[in-house]
C-alpha positions as CSV (number, residue, x, y, z in Angstrom):
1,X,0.0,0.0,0.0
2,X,2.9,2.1,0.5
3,X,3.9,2.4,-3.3
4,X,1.6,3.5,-6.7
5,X,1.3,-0.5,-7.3
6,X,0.0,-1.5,-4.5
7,X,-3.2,0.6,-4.8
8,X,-5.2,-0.1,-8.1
9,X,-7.0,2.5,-10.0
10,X,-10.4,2.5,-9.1
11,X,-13.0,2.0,-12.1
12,X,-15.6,3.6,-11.8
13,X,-17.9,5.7,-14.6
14,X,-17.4,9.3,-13.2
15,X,-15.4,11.6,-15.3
16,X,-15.1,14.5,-13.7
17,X,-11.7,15.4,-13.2
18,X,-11.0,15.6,-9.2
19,X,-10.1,18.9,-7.7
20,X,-6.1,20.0,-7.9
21,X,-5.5,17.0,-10.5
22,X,-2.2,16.0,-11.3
23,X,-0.9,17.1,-14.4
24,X,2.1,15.2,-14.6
25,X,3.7,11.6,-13.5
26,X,6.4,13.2,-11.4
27,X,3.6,15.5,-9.4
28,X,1.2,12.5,-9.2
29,X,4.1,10.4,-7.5
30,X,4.8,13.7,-4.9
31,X,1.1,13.2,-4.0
32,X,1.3,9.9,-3.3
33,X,4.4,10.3,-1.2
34,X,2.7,13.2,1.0
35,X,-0.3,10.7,1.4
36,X,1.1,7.7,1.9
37,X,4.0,8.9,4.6
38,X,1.8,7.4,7.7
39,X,1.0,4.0,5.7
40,X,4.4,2.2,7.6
41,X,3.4,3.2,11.3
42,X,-0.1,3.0,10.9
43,X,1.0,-0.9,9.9
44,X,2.6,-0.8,12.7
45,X,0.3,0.2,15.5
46,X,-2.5,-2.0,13.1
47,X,0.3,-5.0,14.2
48,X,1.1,-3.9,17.5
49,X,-3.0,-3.5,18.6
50,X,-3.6,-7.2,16.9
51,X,-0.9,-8.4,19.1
52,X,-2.2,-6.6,22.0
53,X,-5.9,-7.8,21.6
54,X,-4.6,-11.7,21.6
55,X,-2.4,-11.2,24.6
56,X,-5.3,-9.5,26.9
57,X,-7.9,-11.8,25.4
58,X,-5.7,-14.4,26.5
59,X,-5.5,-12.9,30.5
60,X,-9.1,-12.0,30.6
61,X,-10.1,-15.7,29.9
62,X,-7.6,-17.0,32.3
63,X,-9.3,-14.6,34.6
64,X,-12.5,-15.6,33.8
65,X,-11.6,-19.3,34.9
66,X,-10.1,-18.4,38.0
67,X,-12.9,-16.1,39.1
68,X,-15.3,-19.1,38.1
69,X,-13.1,-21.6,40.0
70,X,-12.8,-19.5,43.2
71,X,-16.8,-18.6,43.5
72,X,-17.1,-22.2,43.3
73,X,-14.4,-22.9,46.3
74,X,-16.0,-19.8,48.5
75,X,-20.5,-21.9,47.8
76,X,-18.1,-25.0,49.4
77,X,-16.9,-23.2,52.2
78,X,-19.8,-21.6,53.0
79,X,-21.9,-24.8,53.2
80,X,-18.8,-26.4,55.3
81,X,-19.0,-24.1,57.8
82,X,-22.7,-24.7,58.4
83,X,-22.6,-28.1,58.5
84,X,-19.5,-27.7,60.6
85,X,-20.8,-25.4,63.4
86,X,-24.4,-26.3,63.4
87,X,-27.3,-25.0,65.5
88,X,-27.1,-21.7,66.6
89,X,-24.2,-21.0,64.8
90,X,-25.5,-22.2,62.0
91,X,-28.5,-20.3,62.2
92,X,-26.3,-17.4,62.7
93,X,-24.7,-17.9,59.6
94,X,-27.7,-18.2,57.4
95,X,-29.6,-15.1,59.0
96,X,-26.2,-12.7,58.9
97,X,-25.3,-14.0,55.4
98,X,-27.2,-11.0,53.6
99,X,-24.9,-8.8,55.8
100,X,-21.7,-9.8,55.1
101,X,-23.5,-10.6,50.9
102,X,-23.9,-6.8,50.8
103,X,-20.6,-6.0,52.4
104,X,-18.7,-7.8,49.4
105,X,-21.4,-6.7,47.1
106,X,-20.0,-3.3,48.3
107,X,-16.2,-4.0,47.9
108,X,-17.3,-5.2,44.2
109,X,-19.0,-1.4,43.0
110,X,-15.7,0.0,45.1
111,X,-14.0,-2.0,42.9
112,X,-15.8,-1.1,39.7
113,X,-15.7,2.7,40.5
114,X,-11.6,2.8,40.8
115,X,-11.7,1.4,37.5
116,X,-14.4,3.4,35.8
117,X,-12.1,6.3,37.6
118,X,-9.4,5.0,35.5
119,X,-11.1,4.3,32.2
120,X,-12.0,8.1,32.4
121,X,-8.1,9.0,33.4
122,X,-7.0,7.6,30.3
123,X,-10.0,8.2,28.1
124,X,-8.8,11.9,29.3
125,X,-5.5,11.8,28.0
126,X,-6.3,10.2,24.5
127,X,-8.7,13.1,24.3
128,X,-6.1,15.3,25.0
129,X,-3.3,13.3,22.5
130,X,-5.7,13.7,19.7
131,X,-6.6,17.5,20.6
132,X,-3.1,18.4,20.6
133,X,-2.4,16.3,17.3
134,X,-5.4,18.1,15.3
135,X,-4.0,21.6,16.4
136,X,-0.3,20.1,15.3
137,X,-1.9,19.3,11.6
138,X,-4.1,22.8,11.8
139,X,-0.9,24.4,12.2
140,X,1.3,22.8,10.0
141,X,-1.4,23.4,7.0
142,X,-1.9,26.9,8.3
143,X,-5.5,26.0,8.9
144,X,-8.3,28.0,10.9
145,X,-6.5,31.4,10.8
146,X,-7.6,32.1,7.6
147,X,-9.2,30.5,4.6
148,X,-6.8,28.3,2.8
149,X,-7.2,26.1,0.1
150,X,-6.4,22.3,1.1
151,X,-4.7,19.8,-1.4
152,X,-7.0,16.5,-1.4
153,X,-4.2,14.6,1.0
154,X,-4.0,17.4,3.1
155,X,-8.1,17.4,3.5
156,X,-8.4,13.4,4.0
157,X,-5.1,13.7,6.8
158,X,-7.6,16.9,8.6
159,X,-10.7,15.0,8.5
160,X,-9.0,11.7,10.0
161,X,-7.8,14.0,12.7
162,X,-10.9,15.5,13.3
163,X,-12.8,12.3,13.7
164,X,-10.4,10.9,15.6
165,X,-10.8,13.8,18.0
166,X,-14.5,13.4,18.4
167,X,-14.4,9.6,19.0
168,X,-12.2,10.8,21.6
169,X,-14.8,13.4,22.9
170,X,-17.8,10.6,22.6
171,X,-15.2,8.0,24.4
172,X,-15.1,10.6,27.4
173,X,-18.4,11.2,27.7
174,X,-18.6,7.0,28.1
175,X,-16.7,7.3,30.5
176,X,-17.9,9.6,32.9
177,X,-21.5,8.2,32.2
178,X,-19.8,4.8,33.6
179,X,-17.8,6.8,36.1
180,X,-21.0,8.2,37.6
181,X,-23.3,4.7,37.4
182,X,-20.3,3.0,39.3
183,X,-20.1,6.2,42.0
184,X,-24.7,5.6,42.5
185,X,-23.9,2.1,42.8
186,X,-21.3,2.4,45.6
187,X,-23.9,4.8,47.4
188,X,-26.9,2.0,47.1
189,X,-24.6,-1.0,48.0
190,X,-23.7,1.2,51.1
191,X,-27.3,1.4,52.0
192,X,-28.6,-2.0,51.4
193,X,-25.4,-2.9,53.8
194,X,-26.5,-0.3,56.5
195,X,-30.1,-2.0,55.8
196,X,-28.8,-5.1,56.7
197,X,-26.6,-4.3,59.4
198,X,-30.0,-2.5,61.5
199,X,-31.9,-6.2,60.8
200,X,-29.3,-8.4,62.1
201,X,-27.2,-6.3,64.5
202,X,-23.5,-5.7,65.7
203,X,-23.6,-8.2,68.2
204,X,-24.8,-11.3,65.7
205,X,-22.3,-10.0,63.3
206,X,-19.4,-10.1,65.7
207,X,-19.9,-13.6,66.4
208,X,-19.9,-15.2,63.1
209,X,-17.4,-12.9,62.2
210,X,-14.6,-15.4,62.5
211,X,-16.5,-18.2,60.4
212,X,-17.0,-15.7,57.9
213,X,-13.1,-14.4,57.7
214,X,-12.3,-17.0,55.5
215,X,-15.4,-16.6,53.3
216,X,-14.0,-13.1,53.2
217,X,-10.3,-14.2,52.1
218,X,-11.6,-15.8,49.2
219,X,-14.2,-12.8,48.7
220,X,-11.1,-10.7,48.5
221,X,-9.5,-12.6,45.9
222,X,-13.0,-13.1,43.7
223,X,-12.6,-9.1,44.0
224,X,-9.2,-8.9,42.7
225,X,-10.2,-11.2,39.7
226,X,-13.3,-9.0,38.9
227,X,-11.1,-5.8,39.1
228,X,-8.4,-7.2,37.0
229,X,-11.6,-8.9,34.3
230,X,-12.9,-5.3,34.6
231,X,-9.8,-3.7,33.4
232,X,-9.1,-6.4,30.8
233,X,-12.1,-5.9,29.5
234,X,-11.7,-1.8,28.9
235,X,-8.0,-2.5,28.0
236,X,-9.5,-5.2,25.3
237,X,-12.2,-2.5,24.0
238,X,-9.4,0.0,23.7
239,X,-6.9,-1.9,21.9
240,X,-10.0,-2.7,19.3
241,X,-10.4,0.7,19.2
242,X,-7.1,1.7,18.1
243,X,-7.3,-1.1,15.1
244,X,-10.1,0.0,13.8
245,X,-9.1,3.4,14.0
246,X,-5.6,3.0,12.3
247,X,-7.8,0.5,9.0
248,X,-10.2,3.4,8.9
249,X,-7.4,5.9,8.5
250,X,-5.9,3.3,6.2
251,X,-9.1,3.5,4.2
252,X,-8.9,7.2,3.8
253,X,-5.5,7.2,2.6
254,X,-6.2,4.1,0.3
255,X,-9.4,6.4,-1.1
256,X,-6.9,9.3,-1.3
257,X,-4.7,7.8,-3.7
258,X,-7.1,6.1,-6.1
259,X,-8.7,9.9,-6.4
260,X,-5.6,11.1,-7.1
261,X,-4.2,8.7,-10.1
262,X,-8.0,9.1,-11.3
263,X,-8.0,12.6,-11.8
264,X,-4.1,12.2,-13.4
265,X,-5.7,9.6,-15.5
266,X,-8.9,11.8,-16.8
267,X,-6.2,15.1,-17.0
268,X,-4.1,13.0,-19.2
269,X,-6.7,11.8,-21.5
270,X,-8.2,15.3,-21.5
271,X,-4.2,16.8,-22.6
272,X,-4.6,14.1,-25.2
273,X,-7.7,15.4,-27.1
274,X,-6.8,18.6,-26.9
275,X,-3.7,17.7,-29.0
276,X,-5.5,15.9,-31.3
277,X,-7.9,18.7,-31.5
278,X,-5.3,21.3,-32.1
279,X,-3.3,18.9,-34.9
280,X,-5.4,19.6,-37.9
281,X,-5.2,23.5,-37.1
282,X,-1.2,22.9,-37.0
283,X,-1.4,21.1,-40.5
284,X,-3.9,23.4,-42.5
285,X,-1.3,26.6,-40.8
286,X,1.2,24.6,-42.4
287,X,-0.4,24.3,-46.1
């Protein structure tokens, strides 16, 4: 894609001759040049996010499999401490359960507001990246000062830019929605497990507590697992992101191109009947 041969003419029945068309080979080949100089890295971050994506894809289904196997370890342990302790224990188990059920319900929405806080860190800086990379190009073309006329591969690199700065803007916006669902769902587990704590008091609590402390080691490490699936799953979506947004620009570029040789093609077919045109006025001059 990087050279004239690996992007074929385009046939199509329009013959309009495109905006700025080149009128010679050498010109044509300087257009293709100044479009085509991000081809190699966008191949390279296209590579590099393909190879990301596998990776994480890989971790989040390893973490999917752990999570699974350690909610399965923490119904076991649960039922083994009831059958273990037994009458009023037991009893005391299975009426403080919701309790200590809404307190790692809790420590899950903490969980999934840090990361929604971090989703909307990063989805901050991107925004910012692609801000300052629009008012780079702007600058360099000498754009938004004043009207200035835009060569076709200038136009396409500008537009990519400035789509690329509102996927940004709508990724944000994501973001803090999430940000702010995670923040009301910490505030309602927090009140189901004051809710719970006034049915079955402190003093019931306290003296399960112990039986439930290694419910809660393993409830810590289900946590972890669902923090780390939860950022897997936003680094996955981002990495996605970045692929499709490096083919799309790709796709511009490739569209570019095929405009450009078109309108050489049509302004060299056009030079052509006009010489034919004008030879029988340079032969009846001659006679």
């Amino acid at each position: 894609m990087c050279g004239p041969a690996a992007i074929p003419l385009q046939q199509d029945g329009d013959s309009s001759v495109p905006e700025e068309a080149c009128s010679s080979l050498e010109e044509l080949e300087a257009r293709e040049k100044e479009l085509t100089e991000r081809v190699p890295a966008l191949l390279e971050r296209m590579n590099d996010a393909s190879t990301q994506v596998n990776t994480l894809e890989a971790e989040f289904n390893a973490a999917q499999a752990r999570y699974k196997r350690l909610l399965t370890e923490w119904s076991k342990l649960y039922e083994d401490l009831r059958a273990q302790h037994g009458g009023a224990i037991s009893g005391a188990i299975d009426r403080t359960r919701p309790y200590f059920e809404a307190a790692s319900a809790l420590e899950v929405e903490r969980s999934r507001e840090k990361c929604a806080s971090r989703a909307l860190l990063i989805a901050k800086k991107q925004q910012a990246r692609a801000e300052a990379e629009l008012k780079s190009i702007e600058d360099r073309f000498c754009y938004g000062a004043h009207e200035v006329m835009l060569r076709p591969g200038q136009q396409d690199l500008l537009s990519a830019s400035t789509a690329q700065v509102l996927q940004r803007r709508r990724e944000r916006k994501t973001c803090e929605l999430e940000r702010s669902c995670a923040a009301q769902a910490v505030r309602e587990a927090r009140a189901q497990l004051d809710a719970e704590l006034s049915k079955v008091g402190a003093s019931a609590i306290r003296s399960v507590k112990p039986c439930f402390a290694l419910l809660q080691q393993l409830q810590g490490a289900l946590t972890c697992e669902q923090d780390r699936i939860s950022v897997l799953t936003e680094s996955v979506r981002a990495a996605k992101a970045a692929y499709s947004g490096s083919l799309r620009e790709l796709d511009q570029i490739s569209e570019a191109v095929h405009e450009a040789r078109r309108g050489y093609k049509i302004s060299a077919r056009d030079r052509q009947v006009q010489v034919e045109d004008d030879a029988p006025a340079c032969v009846d001059q001659v006679a």
